[in-house]
C-alpha atoms as one frame of an Amber mdcrd trajectory, in Angstrom:
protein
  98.702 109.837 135.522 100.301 108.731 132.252 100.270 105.232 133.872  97.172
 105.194 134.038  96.609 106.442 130.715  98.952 103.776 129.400  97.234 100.752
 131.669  93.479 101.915 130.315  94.575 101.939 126.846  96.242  98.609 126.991
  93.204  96.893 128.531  90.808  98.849 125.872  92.959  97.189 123.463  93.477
  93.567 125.121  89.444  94.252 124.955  88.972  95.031 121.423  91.554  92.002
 120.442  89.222  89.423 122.496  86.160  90.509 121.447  85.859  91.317 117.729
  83.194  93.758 116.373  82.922  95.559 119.262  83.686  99.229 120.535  85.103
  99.870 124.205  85.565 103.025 126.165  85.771 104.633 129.461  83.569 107.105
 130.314  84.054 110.257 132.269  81.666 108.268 134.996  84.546 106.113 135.500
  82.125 103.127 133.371  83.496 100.968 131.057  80.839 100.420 128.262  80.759
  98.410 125.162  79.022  98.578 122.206  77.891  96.808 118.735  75.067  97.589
 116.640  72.329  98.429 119.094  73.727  96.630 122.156  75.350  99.061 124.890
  76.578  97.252 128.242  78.093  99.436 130.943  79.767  98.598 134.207  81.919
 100.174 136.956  84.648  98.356 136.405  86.418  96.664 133.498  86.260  92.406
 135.112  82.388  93.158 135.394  82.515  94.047 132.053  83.472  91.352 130.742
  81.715  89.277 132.902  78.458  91.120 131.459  79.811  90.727 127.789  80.100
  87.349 128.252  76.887  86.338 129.967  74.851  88.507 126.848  77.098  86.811
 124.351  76.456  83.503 125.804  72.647  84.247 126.102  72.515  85.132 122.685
  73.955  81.555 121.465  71.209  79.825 123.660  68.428  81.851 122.127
């Protein structure tokens, strides 16, 4: 279990260094959300994530 422990908080981290001014966290649902100001994005898994952060952040620069 530590592992596992170990693995999450590395990728919360590799998260938080890619992405600045966001906040990133695991859930007891097993989601992985992030957050900044009042946008929230939530996803099963940590790759559809990011997949979601990037598609809002790139929707935001086309706007």
């Amino acid at each position: 279990m530590e592992d596992t422990v170990q693995g999450t908080a590395l990728q919360l981290q590799q998260l938080t260094a890619v992405y600045s001014g966001w906040r990133f966290g695991l859930g007891g649902s097993g989601h992985w959300w992030a957050v900044r100001r009042n946008e929230c994005l939530r996803a099963p898994s940590r790759e559809e994530l990011e997949l979601k952060l990037r598609e809002h952040l790139d929707a935001r620069q086309d706007a």
